[in-house]
N, C-alpha and C positions, 0 to 999 in steps of 0.2 A: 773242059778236060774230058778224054773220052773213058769209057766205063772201063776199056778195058787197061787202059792203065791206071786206073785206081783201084780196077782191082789188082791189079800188082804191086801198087804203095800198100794195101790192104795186107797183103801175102808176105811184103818184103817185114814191115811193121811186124806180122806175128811169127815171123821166122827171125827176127832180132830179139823177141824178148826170148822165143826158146832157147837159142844161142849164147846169149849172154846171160844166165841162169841167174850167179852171187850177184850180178849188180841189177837183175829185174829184181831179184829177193831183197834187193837195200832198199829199191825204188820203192816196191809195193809195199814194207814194211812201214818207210819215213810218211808214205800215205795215210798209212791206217791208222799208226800212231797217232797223227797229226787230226785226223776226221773222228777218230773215238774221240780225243778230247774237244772237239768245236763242238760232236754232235750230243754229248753228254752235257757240255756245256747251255747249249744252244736249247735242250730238252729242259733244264732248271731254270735258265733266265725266261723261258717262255710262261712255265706255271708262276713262277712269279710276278710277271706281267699281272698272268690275269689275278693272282692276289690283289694286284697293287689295283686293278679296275674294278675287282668286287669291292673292297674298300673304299677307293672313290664315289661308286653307287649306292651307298649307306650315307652317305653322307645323307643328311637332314637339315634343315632350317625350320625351326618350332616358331610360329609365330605365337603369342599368346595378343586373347584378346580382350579388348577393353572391358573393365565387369558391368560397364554403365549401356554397351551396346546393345541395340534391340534386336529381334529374328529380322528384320529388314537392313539394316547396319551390318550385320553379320553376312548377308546374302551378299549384299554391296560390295566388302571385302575381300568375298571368295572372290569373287570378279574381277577385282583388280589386280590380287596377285595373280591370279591364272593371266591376265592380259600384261604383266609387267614383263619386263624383254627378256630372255634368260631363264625361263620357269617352264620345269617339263611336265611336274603332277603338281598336285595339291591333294590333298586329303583331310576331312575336316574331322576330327575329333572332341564330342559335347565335353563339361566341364564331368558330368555322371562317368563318361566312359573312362577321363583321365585318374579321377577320384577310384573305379576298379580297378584300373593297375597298378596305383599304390596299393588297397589293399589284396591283391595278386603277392607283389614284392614285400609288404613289409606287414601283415597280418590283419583280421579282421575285426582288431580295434579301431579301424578307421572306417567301419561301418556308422558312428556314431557321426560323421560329420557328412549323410545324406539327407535329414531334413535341412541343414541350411551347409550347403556345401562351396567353401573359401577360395572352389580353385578357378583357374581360369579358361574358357572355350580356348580349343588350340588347333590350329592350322598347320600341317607339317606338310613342306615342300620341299622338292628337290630339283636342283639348277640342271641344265639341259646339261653345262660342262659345267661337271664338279671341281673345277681347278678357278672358278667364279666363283664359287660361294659366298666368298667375303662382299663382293660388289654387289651380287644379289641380293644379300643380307640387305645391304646398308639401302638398297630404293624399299624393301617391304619395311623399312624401321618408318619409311617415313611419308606412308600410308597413315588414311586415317583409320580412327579406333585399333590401331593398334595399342597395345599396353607395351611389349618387348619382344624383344625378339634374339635367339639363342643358335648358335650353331656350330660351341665348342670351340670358340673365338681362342686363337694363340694355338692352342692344340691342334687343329686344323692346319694351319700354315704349317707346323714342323713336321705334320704327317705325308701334306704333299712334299714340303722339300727334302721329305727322305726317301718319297717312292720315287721323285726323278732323280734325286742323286742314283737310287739303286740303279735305275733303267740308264740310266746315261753311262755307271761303270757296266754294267755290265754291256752296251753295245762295245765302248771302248775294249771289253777283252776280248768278246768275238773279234775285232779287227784285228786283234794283233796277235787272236792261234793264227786266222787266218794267213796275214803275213809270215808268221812264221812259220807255216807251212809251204807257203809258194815258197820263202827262199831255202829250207830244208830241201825240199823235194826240186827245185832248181838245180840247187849245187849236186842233189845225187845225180838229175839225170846228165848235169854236165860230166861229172867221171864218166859216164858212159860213151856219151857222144867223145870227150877226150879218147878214147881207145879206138874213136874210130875214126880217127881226124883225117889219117892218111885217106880213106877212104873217100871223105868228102871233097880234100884237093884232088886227088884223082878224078871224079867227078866235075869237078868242076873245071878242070886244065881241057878236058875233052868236050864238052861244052854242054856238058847240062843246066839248066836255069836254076837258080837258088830256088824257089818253090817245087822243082821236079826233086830236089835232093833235099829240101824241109817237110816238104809232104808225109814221106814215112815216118819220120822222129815226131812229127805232130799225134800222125796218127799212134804212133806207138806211148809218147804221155799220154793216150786218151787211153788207151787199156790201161795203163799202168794207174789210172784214176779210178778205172773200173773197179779194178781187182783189187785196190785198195781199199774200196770202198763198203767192198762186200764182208766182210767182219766186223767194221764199225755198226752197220746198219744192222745184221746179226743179233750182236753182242746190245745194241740202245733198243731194241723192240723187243726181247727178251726180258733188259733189265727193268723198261715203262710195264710195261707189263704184269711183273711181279711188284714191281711198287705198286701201282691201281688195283690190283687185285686187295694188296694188303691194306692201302692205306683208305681206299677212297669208300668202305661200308663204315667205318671208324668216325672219316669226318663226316661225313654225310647221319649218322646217329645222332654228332656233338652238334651237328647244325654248325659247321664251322666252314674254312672255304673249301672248294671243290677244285680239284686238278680238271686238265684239258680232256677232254673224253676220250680215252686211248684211241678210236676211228672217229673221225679222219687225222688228228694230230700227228700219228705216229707215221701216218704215210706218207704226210707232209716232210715231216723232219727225215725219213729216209728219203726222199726227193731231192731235199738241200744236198745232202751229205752226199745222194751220186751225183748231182750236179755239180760241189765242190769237187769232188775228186777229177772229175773229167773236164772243166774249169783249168784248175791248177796244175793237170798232168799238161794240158796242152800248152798253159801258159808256160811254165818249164822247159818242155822241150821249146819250145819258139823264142824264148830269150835265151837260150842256152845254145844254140846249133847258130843264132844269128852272127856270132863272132867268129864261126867257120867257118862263115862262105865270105870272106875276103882271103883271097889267094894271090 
């Protein structure tokens, strides 16, 4: 195509939306509607994600160990769980150190039980993919000098199958703002192209090709995605913004999880949302104009 007639699909394109003022204002409205709620959405489901992966990273497998094992026996073991398939750290904690964190947690009556001290050397590892636990558990149970081995058995399971239920609805809702905004913003931009039907058989009786007379209505869903897009994006870097501000010295004191770091996340999530909109504007116009050019 040459340049100088697209720049006239270009010129035709932005002299259509000035023209047709109430139904660019329906167009760009069913837009933005539709991208504030993906991109509000799409900014929640995302910090919950990464809840749902700090949580899987906590995950732990305590191995305790045998009270009969020597410092050689003990060495042996770290070895074997570090080389067992599925195992990302290991960290070895004496029976002394475990013994100070009970009395950390529950007072320093339990200083009385460091001349002959009941508890057991402990091994805490964590599975490269925390959605393994359970099978990694079960090859360290049956390692030798192990004594047991703990890692929130039953709990565990209902904790991942709650985080992929959340993550699987909540992909299932993004799909279907999304649909529902291509066929919102479809049907608006078809009222439009409908006002101009005559224009298109004209067009096309005198012999211009269906993409010389689809080209501007493409181009013109592609501003109509724009300009849609620009209040969503707005309005959710504003709103991330004052949440992070508020929220994120609060959790970070509790030691509790952390939101997405407002840069680069938030530039990310403005990306989608111009990308959706000018996506969807074009998708719209190009299935909406295709049922005009049969003449």
């Amino acid at each position: 195509m040459k340049g100088r007639t697209l720049a006239r699909h270009f010129r035709e394109s932005l002299k259509s939306i000035s023209r047709n003022g109430w139904m660019t204002f329906a167009s760009v409205s069913a837009v933005t509607v539709t991208l504030l709620l993906v991109g509000v959405f799409v900014m929640i489901m995302m910090n919950l994600n990464k809840v749902a992966d700090d949580l899987e990273k906590d995950v732990e497998i305590k191995v305790y160990v045998e009270l009969t094992a020597d410092e050689a026996a003990i060495t042996k073991l770290e070895q074997d769980i570090k080389d067992t398939t599925g195992i990302e750290e290991v960290t070895y904690s004496p029976k002394g150190e475990e013994l100070s964190k009970l009395v950390v947690d529950f007072g320093e009556d339990l200083r009385l039980f460091e001349q002959q001290n009941p508890l057991h050397d402990v091994f805490y590892a964590k599975a490269t993919n925390p959605q393994e636990t359970e099978k990694v558990a079960a090859k360290l149970d049956r390692l030798d000098n192990t004594f047991e081995v703990k890692y929130g058995e039953g709990k565990i399971e209902k904790l991942f199958s709650f985080l992929n239920t959340g993550r699987n609805v909540g992909l299932v809702l993004i799909l279907a703002l999304l649909f529902t905004a291509m066929f919102l913003i479809s049907n608006t931009i078809r009222i439009t192209i409908v006002a101009r039907r005559r224009d298109i058989e004209i067009m096309k009786l005198v012999g211009a090709t269906n993409w010389f007379i689809r080209i501007p209505f493409i181009l013109e869903g592609m501003w109509l995605g724009i300009l849609g897009a620009i209040i969503p994006i707005t309005l959710v870097t504003v709103l991330y913004s004052n949440i992070y501000k508020l929220l994120e010295p609060k959790l970070e004191s509790g030691n509790l999880f952390k939101l997405l770091e407002f840069s680069p996340f938030i530039y990310q999530v403005n990306a989608l949302i111009l990308l959706m909109g000018v996506l969807i504007g074009i998708w719209g116009s190009f299935m909406s104009v295709r049922k005009f050019l049969r003449v």
